[in-house]
N, C-alpha and C positions, 0 to 999 in steps of 0.2 A: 376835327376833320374826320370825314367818315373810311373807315377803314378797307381797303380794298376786298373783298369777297375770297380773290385767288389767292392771296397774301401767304405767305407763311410765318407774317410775322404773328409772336402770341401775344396776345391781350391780357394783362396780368392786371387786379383791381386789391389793392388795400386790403380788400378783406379776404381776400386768397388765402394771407399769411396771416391769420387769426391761430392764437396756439389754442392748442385741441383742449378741450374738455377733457374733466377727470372723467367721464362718461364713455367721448370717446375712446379714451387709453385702454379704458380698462375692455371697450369692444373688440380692440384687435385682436387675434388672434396669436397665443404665445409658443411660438418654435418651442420643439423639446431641446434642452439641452445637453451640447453635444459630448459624449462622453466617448472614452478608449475602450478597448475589447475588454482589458482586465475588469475596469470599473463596471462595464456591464456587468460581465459574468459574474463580479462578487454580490452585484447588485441582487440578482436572481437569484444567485446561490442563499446567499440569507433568507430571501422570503422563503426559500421552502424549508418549512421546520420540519419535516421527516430529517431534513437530510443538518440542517443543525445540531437536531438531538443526537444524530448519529456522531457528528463529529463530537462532540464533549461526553457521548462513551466511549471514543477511542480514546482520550485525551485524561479522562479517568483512569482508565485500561493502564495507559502509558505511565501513567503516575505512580500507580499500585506496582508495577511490572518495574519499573526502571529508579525509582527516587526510596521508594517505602521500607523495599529489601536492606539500603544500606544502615536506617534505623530502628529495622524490627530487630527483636532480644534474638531470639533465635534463630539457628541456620538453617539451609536447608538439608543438610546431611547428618545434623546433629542429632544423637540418640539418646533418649531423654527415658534415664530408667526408670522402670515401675509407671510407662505412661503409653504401656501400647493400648492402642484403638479405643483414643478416649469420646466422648461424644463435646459437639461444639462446646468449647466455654466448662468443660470440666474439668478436675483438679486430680489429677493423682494422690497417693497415699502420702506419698512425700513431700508433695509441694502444700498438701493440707497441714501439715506440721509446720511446715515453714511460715505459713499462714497464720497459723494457731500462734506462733513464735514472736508474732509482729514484721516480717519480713514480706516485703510487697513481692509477688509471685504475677509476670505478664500471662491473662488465660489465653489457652488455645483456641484461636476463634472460631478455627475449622476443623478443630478437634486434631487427631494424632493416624499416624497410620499403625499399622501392627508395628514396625519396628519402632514406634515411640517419638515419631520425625512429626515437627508440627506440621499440618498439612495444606495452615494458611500459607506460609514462606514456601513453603513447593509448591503449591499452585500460582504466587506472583512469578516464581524462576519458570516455571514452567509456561505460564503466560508473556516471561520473557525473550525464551526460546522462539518461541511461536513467534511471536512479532517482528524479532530479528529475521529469523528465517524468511518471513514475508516479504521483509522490508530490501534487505539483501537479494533476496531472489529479483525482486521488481527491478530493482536497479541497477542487476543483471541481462533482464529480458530487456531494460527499455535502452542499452548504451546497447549490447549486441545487435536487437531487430533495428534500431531505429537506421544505425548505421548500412547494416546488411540490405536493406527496402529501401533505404533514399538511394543508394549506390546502384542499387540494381535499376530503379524505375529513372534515375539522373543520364545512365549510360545509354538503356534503350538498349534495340536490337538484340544479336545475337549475345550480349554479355547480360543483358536481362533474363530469358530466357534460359540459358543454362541456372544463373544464378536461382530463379526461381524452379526448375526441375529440381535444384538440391533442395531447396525445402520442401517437392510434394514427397521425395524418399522421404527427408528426417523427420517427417509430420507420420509416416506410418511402422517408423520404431517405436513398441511399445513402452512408455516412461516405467513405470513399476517395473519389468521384468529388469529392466537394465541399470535400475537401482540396485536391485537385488545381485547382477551381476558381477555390478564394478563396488557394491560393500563385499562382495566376499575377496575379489583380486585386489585393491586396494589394503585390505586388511593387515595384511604381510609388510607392505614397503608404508602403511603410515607407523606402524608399531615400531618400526624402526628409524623413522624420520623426528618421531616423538621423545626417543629416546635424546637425542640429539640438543644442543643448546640452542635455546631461542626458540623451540618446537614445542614447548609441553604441552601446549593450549591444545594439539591435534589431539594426546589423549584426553584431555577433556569431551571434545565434539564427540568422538570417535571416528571410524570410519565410515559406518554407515551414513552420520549426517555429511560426510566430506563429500562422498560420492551423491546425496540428493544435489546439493552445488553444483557438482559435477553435470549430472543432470541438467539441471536448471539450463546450464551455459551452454550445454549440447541440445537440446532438445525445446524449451518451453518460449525461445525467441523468434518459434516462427508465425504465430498469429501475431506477433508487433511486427513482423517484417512484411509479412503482406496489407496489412492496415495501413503502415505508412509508407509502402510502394502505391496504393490508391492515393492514399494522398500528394503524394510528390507528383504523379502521371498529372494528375490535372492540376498544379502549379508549375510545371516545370516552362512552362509556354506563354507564363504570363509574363507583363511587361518590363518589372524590375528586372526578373531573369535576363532578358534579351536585351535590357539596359546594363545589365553588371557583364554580362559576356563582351557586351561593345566598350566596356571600360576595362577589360582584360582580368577579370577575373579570374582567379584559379578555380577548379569547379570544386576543388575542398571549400573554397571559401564560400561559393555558391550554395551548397547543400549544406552547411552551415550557418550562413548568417542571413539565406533567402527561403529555400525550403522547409529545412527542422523549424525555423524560428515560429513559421506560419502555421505550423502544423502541433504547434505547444501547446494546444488548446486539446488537442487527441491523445495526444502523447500522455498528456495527465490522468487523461480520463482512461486510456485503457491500462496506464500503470498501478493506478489506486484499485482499478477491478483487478487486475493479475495478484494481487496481492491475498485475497481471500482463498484462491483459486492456491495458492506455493503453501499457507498455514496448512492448508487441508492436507495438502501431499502429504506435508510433513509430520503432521496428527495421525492421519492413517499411517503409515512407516511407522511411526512409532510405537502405534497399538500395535503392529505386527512384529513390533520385535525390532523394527530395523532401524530407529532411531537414534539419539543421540546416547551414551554411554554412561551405565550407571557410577555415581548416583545422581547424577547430573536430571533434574525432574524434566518431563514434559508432557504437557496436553495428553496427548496418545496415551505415553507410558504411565502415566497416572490410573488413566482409564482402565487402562491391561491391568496395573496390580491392585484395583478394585472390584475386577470379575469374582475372583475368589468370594468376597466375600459381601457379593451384593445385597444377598436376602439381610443378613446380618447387621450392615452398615453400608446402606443405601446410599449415604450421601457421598459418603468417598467417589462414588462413579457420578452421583447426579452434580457435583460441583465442577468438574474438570469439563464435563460433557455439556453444562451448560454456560460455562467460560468461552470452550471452540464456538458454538452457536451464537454467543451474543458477539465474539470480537467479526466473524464469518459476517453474520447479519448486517453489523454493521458499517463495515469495508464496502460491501454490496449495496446496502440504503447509501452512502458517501459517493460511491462510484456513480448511483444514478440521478443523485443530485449535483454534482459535477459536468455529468454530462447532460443534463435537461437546462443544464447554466450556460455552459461552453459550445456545446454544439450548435454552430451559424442554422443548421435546418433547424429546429427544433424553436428558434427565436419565434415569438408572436410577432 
């Protein structure tokens, strides 16, 4: 019967339903598949080997700095007679005897300072200090700004704006002077807090590293506060928002489990960059004197009691100074493969 013209019935023949060719199959066209932000961003991140290399020299760095110290022979405060300002891998008078003796003697690897202190183990403590400082600082900046900037840009209005006038003031207090201000006022009531039980560790830091802290908390939180006041302003209006508001959300919970969450991908990236950015403070402070409290090593203070005798024993300065440089360099190479990973503009 022949088939009506206007019809909408379809006409369907046996070989309609013929299974495809391996030809065909392989012609279609294959979706990419579909992956999560994380996966992405690790995806990226791996291919760029700048920013690789970079992380397994932090990761060395870390190792040497925090694991090595507790089975290297020598300390870092310990003075070693008859072995001042030996050069890498040499032997004092004494330990040549020992030697001579049959007694196995660990060499200096990085030689000794004047006071006869091996200078590899204060360069790991010192490379420790560093790190920590870093690391704590970061994790200072990013729990204060993140909070202070989602709060201000969640609220709006006039609780925005004052909030943000207070960081254009604390963004034009100078940081160095009021380091220098709060280790000299500090100095008095931590010497006394130290004395105290359960305190000793302050005179370890001393005062002046107490007060860069101090710092840190006062002052170095407000480029994360205005970064992630940008980013909360243009989430705050999107639809889970205006979905969680209509399920009664508290707005703690809101800039918590909708805002921050979204914005973790920043929060990284500019946490791991603040971090080269708090070593440095803390390295220069220390060459200047206002560091952590002898004999306690660090970056800086290494550097400073290698001035003396640069012409003489050149590497005492060039090892310390090229330890800041590579742990700096590398934080910075890390940060910007981080963010060429994580950053949604930045995607191809």
């Amino acid at each position: 019967m022949q088939k009506n013209p206007l019809s909408l019935q379809l006409d369907f023949k046996p070989e309609d339903f013929q299974l495809a060719s391996k030809d065909e199959k392989e012609s279609l066209v294959v979706m990419r598949e579909s992956v999560s932000f994380w996966k992405d961003g690790m995806r990226r991140f791996r291919k760029n080997k700048i920013a690789m290399v970079s992380l397994v020299v932090i990761l060395i760095i870390m190792v040497l700095a925090f694991i090595v110290p507790a089975f290297y022979p020598y300390s870092y405060e310990e003075q070693i007679r008859g072995s001042s300002n030996l050069a890498p891998f040499q032997y004092s008078a004494a330990e040549q005897e020992r030697i001579a003796a049959g007694e196995k003697v660990f060499p200096h690897i990085a030689g000794t300072d004047r006071l006869g202190r091996d200078y590899a183990i204060r360069l790991m403590m010192g490379a420790r200090i560093s790190l920590l400082v870093g690391i704590v600082a970061s994790a200072m900046v990013l729990v204060i700004g993140s909070i202070y900037g989602s709060v201000a840009a969640f609220m709006g209005g006039w609780v925005d704006m004052v909030m943000m006038r207070i960081t254009d003031i604390i963004y034009t207090i100078p940081d160095i002077l009021l380091i220098i201000l709060l280790g000299f006022a500090l100095k008095g009531p931590l010497d006394a807090l130290a004395s105290a039980p359960g305190f000793g560790w302050l005179k370890t830091l001393g005062p002046n590293l107490v007060s860069i802290f101090v710092v840190f908390a006062l002052l170095y939180w407000v480029s994360m506060a205005r970064i992630v006041r940008s980013q909360v302003l243009a989430l705050r209006e999107a639809e889970y928002v205006t979905a969680a508001r209509a399920l009664g959300a508290s707005n703690g919970r809101i800039i918590k489990k909708h805002l921050l969450t979204n914005c973790i991908g920043t929060l990284i990236v500019t946490t791991t960059l603040q971090i080269p950015s708090s070593i440095f403070t803390e390295s220069f402070m220390s060459f200047l004197g206002m560091g952590v409290a002898a004999p306690m090593p660090s970056l800086g203070s290494l550097a400073t009691e290698a001035l003396n005798g640069m012409n003489t024993y050149p590497y005492l300065l060039f090892l310390p100074a090229a330890t800041i440089s590579i742990i700096i360099l590398s934080f910075n190479l890390l940060g910007d493969g981080l963010r060429d990973a994580f950053d949604p503009k930045l995607k191809n």
